[in-house]
VOBALO-105728 format. One record per residue: residue number from 1; x, y, z of N, C-alpha, C in turn. Coordinates in Angstrom, 1 decimal, decimal comma, m for minus. Example, Ala and Ser with C-alpha at 12.3 -4.5 7.8 and 13.67 -1.06 7.14 Angstrom:
2
REC     i   n.east   n.north     n.up   ca.east   ca.north    ca.up   c.east   c.north     c.up
REC     1     13,2      m5,7      7,8      12,3       m4,5      7,8     13,2      m3,3      7,8
REC     2     12,8      m2,2      7,1      13,7       m1,1      7,1     12,9       0,0      7,9
This chain:
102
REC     i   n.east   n.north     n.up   ca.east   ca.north    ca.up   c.east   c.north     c.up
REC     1      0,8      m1,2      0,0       0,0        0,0      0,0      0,9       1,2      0,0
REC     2      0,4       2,4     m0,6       1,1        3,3     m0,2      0,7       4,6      1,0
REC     3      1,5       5,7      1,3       1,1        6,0      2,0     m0,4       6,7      2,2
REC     4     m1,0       7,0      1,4      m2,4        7,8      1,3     m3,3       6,9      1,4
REC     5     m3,1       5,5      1,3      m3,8        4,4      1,2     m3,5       4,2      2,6
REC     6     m2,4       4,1      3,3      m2,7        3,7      4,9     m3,0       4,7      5,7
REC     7     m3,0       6,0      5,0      m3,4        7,5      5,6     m5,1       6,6      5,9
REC     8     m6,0       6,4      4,6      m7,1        6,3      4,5     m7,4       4,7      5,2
REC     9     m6,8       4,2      5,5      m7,3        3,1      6,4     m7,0       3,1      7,5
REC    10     m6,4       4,6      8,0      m6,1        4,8      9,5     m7,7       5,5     10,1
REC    11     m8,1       6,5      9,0      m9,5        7,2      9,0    m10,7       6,3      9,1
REC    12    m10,4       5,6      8,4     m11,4        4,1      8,4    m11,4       3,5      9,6
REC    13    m10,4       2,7     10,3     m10,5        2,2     11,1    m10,9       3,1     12,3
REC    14    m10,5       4,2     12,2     m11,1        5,2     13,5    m12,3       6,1     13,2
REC    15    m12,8       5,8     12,2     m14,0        6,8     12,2    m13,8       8,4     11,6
REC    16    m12,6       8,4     11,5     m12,2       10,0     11,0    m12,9      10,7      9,9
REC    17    m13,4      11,8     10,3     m13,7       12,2      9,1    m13,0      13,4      8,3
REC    18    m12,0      13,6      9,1     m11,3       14,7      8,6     m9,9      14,4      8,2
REC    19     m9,0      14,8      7,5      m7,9       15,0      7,7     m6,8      15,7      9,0
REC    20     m7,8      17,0      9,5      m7,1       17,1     10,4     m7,5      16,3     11,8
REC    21     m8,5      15,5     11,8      m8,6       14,6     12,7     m7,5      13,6     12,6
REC    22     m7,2      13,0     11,2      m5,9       12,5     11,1     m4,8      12,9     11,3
REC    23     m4,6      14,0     11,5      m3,2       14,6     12,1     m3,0      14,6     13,1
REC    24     m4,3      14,8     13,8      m4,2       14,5     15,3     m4,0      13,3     15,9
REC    25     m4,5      12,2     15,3      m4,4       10,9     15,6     m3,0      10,3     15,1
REC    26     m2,3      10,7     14,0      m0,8       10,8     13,8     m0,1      11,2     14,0
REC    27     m0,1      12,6     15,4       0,7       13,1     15,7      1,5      14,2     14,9
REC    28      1,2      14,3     13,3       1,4       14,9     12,2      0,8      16,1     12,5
REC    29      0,7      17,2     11,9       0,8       18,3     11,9     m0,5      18,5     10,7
REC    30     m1,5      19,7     10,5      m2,4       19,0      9,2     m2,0      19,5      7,6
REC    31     m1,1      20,6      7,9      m0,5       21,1      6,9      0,7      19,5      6,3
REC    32      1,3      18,9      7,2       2,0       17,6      6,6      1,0      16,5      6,0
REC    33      0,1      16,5      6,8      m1,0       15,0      6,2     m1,0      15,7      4,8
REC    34     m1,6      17,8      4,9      m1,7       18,1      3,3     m1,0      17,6      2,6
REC    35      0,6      17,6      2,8       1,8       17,5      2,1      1,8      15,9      1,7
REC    36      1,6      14,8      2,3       1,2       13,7      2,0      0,1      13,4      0,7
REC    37     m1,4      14,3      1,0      m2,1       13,8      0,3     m1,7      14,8     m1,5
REC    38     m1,3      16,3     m1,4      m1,1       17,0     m2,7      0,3      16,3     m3,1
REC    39      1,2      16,2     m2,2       2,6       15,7     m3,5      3,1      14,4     m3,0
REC    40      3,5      14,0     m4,0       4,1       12,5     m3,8      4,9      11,9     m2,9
REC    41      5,0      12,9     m1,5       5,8       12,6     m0,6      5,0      11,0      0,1
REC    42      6,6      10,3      0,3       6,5        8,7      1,1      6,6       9,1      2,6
REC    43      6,0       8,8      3,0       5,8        8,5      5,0      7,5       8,4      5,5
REC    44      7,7       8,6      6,4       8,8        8,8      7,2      8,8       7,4      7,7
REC    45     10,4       6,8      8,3      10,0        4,9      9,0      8,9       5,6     10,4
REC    46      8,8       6,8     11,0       8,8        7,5     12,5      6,7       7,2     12,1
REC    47      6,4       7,3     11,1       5,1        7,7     10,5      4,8       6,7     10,5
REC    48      5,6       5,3      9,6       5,1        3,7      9,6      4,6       3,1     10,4
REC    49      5,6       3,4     11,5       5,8        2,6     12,7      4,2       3,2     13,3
REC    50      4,0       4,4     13,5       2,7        4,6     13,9      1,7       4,1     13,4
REC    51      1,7       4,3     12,1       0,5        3,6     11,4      0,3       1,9     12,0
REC    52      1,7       1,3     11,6       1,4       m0,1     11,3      0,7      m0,5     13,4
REC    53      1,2       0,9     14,3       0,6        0,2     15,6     m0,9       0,7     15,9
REC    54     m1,4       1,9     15,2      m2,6        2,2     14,7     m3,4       1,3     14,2
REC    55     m2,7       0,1     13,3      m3,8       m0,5     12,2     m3,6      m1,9     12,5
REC    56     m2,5      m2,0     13,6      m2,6       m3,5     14,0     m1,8      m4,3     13,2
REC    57     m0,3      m4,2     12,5      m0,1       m4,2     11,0      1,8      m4,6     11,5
REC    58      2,2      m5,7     10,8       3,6       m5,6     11,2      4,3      m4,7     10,7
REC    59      5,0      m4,4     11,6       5,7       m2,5     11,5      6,8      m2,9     10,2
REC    60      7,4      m4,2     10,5       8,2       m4,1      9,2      7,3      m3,9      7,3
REC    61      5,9      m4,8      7,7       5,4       m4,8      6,1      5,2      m3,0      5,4
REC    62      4,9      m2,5      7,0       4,7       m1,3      6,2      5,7      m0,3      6,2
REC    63      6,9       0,0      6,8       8,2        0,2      6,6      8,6       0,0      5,0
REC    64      8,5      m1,4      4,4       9,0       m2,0      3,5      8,0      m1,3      2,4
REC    65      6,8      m0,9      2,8       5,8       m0,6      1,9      6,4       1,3      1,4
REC    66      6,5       1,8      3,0       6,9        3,2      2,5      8,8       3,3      1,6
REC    67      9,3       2,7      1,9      10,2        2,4      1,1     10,4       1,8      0,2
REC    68      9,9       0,6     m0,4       9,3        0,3     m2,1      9,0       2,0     m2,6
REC    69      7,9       2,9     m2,2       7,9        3,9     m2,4      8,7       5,1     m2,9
REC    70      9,4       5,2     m1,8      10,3        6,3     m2,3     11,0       5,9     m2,8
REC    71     11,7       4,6     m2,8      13,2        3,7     m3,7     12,3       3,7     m5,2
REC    72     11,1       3,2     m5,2      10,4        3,5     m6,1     10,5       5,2     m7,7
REC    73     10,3       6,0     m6,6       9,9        7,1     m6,8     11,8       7,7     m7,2
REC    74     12,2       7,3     m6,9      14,0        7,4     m6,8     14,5       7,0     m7,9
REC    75     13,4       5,8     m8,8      14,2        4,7     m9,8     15,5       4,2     m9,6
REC    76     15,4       3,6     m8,2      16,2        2,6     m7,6     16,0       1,0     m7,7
REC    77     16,1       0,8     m8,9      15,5       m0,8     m8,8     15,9      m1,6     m7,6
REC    78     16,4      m1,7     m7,7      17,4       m2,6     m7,1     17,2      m2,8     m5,3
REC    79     17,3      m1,6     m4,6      16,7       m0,9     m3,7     15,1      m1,2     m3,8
REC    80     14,1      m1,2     m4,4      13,1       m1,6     m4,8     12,9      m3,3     m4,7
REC    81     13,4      m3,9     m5,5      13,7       m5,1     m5,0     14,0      m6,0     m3,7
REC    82     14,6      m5,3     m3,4      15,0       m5,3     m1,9     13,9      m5,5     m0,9
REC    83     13,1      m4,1     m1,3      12,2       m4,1      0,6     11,1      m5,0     m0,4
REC    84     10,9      m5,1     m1,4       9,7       m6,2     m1,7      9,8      m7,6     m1,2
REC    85     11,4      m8,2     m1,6      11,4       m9,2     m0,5     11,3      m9,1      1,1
REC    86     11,6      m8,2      1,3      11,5       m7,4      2,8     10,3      m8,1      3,0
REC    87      9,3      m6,8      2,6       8,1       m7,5      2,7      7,1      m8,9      1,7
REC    88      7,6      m9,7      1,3       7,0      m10,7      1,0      7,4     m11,8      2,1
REC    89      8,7     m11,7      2,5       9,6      m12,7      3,6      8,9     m12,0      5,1
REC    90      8,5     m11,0      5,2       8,1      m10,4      6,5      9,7     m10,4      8,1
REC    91     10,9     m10,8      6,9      11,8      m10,3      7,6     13,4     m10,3      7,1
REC    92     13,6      m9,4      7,4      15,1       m9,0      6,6     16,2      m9,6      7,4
REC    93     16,9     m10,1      6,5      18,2      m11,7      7,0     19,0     m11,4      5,9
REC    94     19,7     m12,2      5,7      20,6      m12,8      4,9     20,1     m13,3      3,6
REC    95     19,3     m13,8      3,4      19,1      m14,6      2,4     18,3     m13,2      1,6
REC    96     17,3     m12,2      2,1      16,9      m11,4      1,4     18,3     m10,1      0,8
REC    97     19,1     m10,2      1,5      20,0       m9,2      1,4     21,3     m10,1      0,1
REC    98     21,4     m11,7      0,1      21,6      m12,4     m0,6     21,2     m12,3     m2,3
REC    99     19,6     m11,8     m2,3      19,0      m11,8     m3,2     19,0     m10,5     m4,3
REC   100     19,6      m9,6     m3,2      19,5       m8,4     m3,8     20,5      m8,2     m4,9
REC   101     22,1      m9,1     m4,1      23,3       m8,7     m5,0     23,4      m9,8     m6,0
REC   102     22,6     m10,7     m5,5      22,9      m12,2     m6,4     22,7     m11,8     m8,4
């Protein structure tokens, strides 16, 4: 998912109807959630970690999600590749880090 998608399943799960209700509930500021929803800015790991304990969500899958993201947005393949095994394996070792240079 990306981040506006777990912005909107944070609102979901709590009832929010606002954005700046979501800022409050993330700690975020509402002028940043703006910054989130108008430009293609990826979530911070400080932002994931909230969400993924907000939404009940392993902190790594969505870490790996906001970083696919920006590595993404970077045209970093490779780096891209990386946190997708991240997140498909649901944990970073050796063999995912194996896979990256192989």
């Amino acid at each position: 998912m990306k981040t506006v998608e777990y912005m909107d399943a944070v609102k979901t799960a709590y009832s929010l109807t606002s954005d700046y209700q979501l800022a409050k509930k993330l700690g975020e500021s509402p002028a940043r959630v703006s910054q989130y929803r108008a430009k293609p800015v990826s979530m911070d790991d400080d932002l994931a970690i909230k969400i993924a304990y907000l939404l009940d969500l392993n902190p790594l899958t969505v870490l790996a999600d906001a970083h696919i993201e920006r590595e993404f947005k970077r045209g970093n393949d490779s780096l891209v590749m990386f946190w997708q095994e991240v997140r498909k394996s649901g944990r970073m070792d050796t063999k995912v880090l194996g896979k990256m240079v192989a």
